[in-house]
C-alpha positions as CSV (number, residue, x, y, z in Angstrom):
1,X,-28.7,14.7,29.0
2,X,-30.7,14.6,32.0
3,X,-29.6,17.9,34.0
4,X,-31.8,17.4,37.3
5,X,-28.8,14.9,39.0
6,X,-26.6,18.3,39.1
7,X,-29.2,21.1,40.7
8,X,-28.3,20.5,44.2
9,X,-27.5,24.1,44.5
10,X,-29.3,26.8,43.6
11,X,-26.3,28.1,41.6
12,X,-26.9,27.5,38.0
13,X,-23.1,28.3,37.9
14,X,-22.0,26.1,40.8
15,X,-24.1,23.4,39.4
16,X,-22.3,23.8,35.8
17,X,-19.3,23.4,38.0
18,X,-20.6,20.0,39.2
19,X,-21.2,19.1,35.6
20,X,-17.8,19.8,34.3
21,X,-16.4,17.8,37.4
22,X,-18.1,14.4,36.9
23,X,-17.1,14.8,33.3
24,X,-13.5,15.0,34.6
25,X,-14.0,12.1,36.7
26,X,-15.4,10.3,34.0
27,X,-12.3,11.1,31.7
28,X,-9.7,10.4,34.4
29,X,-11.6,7.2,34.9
30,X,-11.0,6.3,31.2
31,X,-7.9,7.5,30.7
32,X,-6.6,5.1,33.7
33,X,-8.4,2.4,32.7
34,X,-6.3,2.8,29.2
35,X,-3.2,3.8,30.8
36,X,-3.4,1.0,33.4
37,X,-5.5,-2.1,32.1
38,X,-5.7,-2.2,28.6
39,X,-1.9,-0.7,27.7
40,X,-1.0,-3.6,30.4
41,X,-3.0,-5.5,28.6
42,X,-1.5,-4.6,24.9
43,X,2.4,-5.1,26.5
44,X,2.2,-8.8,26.7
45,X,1.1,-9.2,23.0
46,X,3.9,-10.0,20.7
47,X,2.3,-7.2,18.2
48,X,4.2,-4.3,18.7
49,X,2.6,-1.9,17.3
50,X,-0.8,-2.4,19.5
51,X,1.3,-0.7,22.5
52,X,1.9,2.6,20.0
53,X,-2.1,3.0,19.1
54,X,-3.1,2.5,22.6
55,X,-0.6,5.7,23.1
56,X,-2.0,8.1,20.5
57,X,-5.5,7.4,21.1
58,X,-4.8,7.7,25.2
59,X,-5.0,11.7,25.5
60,X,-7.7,12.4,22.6
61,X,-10.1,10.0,24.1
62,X,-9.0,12.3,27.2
63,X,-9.6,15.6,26.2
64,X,-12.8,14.2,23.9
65,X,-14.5,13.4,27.0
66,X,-13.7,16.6,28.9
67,X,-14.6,18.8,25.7
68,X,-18.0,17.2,25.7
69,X,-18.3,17.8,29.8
70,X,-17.6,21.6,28.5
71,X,-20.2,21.4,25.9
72,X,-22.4,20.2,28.4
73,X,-21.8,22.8,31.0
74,X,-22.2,25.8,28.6
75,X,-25.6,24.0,27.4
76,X,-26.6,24.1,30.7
77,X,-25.1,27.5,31.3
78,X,-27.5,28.7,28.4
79,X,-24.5,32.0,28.0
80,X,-25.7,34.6,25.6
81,X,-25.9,32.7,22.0
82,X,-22.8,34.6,20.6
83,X,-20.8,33.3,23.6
84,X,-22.0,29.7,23.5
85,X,-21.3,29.7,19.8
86,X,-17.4,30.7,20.1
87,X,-16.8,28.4,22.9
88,X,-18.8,25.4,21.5
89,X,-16.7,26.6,17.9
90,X,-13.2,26.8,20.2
91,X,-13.9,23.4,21.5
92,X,-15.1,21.6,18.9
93,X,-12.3,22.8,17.0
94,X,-10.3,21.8,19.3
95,X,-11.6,18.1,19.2
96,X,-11.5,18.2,15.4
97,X,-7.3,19.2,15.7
98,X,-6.6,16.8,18.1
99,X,-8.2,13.6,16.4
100,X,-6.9,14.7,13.5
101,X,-3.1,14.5,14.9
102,X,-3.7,10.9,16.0
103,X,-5.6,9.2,12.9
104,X,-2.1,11.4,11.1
105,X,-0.2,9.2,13.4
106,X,-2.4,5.9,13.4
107,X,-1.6,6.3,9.7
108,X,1.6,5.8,10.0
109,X,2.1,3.3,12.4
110,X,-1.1,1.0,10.5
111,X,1.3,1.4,7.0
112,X,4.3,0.4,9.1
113,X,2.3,-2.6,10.5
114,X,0.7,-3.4,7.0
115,X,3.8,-5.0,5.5
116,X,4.5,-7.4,8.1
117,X,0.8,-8.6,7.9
118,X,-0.5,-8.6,4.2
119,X,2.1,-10.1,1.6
120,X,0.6,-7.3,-0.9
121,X,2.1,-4.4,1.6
122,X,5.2,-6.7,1.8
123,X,6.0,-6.5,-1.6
124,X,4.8,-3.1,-2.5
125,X,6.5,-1.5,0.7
126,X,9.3,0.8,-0.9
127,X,6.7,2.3,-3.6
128,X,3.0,1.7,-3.0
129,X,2.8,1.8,0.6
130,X,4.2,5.5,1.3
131,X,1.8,6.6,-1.6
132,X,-1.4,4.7,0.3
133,X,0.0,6.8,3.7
134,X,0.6,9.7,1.8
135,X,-3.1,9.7,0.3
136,X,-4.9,8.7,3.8
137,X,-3.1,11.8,5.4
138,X,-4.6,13.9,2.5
139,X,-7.7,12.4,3.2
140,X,-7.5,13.4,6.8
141,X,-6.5,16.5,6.6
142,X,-8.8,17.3,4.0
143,X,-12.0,15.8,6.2
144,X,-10.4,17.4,9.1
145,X,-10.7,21.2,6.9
146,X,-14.2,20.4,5.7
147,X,-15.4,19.5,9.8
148,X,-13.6,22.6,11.1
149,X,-15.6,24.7,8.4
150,X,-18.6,22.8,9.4
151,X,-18.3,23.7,13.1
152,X,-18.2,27.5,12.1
153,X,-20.7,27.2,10.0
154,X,-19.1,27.7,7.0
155,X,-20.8,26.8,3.7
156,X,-18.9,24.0,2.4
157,X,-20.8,23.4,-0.5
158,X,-18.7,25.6,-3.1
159,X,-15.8,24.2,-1.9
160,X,-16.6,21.0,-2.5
161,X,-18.0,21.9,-6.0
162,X,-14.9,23.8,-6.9
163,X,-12.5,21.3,-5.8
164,X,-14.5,18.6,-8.1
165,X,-14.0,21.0,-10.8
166,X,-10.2,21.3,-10.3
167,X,-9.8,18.1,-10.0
168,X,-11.3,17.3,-13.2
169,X,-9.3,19.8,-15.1
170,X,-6.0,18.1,-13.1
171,X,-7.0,14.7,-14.2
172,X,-7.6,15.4,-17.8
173,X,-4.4,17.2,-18.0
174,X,-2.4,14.4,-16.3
175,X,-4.2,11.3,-18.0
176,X,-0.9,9.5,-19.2
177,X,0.2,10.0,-15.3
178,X,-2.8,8.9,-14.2
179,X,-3.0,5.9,-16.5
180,X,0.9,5.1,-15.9
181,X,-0.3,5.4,-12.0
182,X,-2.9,2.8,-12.1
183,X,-0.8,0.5,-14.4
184,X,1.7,0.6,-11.0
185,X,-1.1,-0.4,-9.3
186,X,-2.3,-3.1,-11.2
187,X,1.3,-4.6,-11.6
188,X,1.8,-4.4,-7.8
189,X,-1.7,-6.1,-7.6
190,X,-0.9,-8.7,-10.2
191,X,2.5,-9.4,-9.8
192,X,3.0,-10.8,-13.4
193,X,6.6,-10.1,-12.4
194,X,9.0,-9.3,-9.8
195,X,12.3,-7.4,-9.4
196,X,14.9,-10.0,-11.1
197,X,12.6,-11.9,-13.3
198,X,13.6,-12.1,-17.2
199,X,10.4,-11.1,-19.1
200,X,9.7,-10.6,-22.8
201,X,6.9,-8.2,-23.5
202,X,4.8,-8.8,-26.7
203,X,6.3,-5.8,-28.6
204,X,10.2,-7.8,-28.4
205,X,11.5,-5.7,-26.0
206,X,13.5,-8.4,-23.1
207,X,15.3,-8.0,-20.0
208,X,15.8,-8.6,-16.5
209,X,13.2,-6.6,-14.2
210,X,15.6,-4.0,-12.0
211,X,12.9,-1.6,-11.0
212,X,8.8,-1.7,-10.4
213,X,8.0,2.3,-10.0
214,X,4.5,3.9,-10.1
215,X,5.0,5.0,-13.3
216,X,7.5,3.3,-14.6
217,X,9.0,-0.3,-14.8
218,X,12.6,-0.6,-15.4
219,X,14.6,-3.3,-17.5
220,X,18.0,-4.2,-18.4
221,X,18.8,-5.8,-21.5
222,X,21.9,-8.7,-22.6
223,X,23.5,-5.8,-23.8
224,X,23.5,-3.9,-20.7
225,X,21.3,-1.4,-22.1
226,X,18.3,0.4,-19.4
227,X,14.9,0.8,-21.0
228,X,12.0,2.4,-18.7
229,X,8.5,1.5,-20.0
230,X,5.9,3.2,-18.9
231,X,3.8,1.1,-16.6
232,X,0.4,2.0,-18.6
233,X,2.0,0.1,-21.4
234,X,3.1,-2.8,-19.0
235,X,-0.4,-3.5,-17.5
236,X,-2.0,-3.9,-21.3
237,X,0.9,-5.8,-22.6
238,X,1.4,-9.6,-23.3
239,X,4.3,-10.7,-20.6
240,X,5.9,-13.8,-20.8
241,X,7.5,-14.3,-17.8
242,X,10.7,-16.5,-17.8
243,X,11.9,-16.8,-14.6
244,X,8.6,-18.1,-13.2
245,X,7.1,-20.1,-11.7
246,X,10.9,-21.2,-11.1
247,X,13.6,-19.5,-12.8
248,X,15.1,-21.5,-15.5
249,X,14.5,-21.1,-19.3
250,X,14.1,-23.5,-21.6
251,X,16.8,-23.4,-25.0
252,X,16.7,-24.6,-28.1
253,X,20.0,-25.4,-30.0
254,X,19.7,-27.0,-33.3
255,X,22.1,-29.3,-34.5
256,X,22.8,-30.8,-37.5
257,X,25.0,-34.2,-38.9
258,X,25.5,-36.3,-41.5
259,X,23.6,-38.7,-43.5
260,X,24.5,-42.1,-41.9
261,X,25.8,-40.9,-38.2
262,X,24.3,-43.2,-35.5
263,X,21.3,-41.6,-34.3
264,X,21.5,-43.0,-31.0
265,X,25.5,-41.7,-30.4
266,X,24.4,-38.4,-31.4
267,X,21.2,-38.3,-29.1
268,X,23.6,-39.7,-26.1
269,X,26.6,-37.0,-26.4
270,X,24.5,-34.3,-26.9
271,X,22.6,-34.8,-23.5
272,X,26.0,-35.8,-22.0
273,X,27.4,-32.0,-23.3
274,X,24.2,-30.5,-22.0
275,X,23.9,-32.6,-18.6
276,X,28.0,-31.4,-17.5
277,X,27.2,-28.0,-18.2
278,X,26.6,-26.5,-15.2
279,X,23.8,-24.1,-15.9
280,X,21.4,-26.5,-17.4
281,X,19.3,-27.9,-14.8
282,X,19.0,-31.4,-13.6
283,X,15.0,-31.4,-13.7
284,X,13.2,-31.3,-16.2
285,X,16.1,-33.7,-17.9
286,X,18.0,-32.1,-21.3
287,X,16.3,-34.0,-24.2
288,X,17.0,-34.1,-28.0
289,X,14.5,-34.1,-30.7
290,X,14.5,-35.3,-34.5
291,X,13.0,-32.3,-36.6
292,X,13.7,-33.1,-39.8
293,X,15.8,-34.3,-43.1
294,X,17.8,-31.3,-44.2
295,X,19.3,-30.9,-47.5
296,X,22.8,-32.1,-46.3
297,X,22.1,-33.2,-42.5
298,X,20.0,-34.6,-40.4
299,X,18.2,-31.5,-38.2
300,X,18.0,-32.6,-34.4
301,X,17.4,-30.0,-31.2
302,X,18.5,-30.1,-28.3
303,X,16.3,-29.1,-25.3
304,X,17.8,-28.3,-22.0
305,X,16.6,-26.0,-19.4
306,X,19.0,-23.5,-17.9
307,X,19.3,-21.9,-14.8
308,X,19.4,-18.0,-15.0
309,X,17.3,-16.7,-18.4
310,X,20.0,-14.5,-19.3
């Protein structure tokens, strides 16, 4: 920055002073041109949650233009080097901490906005979106550690190292957790199935979907039985899904009668039993089917598609 605007004294204190204040002005400038205009803006939209960022980011954009008029003024200043080094570290640390707090609050308010935007979020919002919060905040936190050690010239470099090496042994000793993790995600992803659906996984077990965990999916059987399979298993698993795209479920009831009945009787009162049931839909139509010539009847089936799979 171009320091010769500010010697109108002779005072390279006085002129420091002068620095600071247009760096105030400036900041007060911004910060009611956010309070005023652009939050007046934000309040007529019929996003909600636009009014809430404009809030949190208000006061560090604020104090991150008054930290740099600081800066500024101690450059100028040119204190002893210890001295410039501690207040440049105070302040800077200072900025760090208060960006920080309002990405951890941005954080929450984009996961809270997510859902109503993005179907994915929608679905996923009691399990998966807390988790994707929960691991942003890390994130911050841990950026915000490794830029505070910066600022103090701290060597970050074994840190780093040692943390890679941790986290390696941690992932090697949790790899079924970790594989049953990003089986949740791919079935969130996915969606193969949803809470209520009646699926039949490849290895015979059935049931109606009750729970979709991160690790776990739960199922209840006919028999009112609660089997958790582990989600790892779920994402490399054959699933035939009977409740979509629509939830009905075809069944197959064989039938035989005698040599000599009248075919056509026997086709037209076994749709009439299937049409007045009540559970067997009305589209696609019940049907019946000649299979074969059994050893004392004729084998038909009836095919009729019912409402609920179980």
């Amino acid at each position: 920055m171009d320091f010769n605007l500010f010697e109108i004294t002779s005072s390279k204190y006085l002129n420091g002073l002068l620095i600071f204040i247009f760096f105030l002005i400036i900041a007060k400038i911004v910060d009611v041109f956010v309070t005023k205009t652009i939050k007046d803006a934000v309040s007529r939209t019929s996003w909600e949650f636009d009014d809430r960022i404009v809030e949190i980011i208000h006061y560090p954009l604020f104090f991150t233009i008054l930290i740099v008029g600081i800066l500024e003024t101690t450059y100028y200043i040119s204190p002893p080097m210890d001295i410039s080094f501690y207040v440049s570290g105070v302040f800077k640390s200072f900025g760090v901490i208060i960006w920080t707090i309002a990405l951890y609050r941005l954080t929450s308010v984009f996961m809270e906005a997510l859902p109503a935007k993005i179907a994915f979020f929608a679905d996923a919002e009691k399990e998966l979106a807390p988790l994707f919060e929960n691991l942003m905040k890390v994130v911050i936190i841990g950026a915000a550690i490794m830029a505070l050690l910066s600022v103090w010239n701290k060597n970050i470099t074994p840190i780093v190292a040692s943390a890679g090496i941790a986290g390696f042994a941690v992932a090697f000793a949790a790899k079924d957790t970790i594989a049953n993790f990003f089986g949740g995600i791919s079935v969130f992803m996915d969606k193969p199935y949803r809470i209520g659906d009646y699926v039949i996984l490849d290895s015979g077990e059935r049931g109606a979907v009750v729970a979709i965990g991160l690790r776990s999916t739960k199922m209840l059987t006919r028999d009112e039985v609660l089997i958790s399979i582990p989600n790892s298993i779920m994402a490399s698993s054959k699933i035939i899904n009977q409740s979509a795209p629509k939830p009905r479920f075809r069944v197959r009831v064989p039938i035989g009668v005698a040599y000599g009945s009248d075919i056509d009787k026997v086709e037209e009162l076994l749709i009439d039993i299937a049409s007045d049931n009540k559970y067997v839909t009305k589209k696609p139509i019940p049907r019946v089917r000649f299979r074969s010539f059994g050893g004392y009847s004729l084998e038909f089936e009836l095919l009729a598609w019912v409402i609920e799979p179980k």
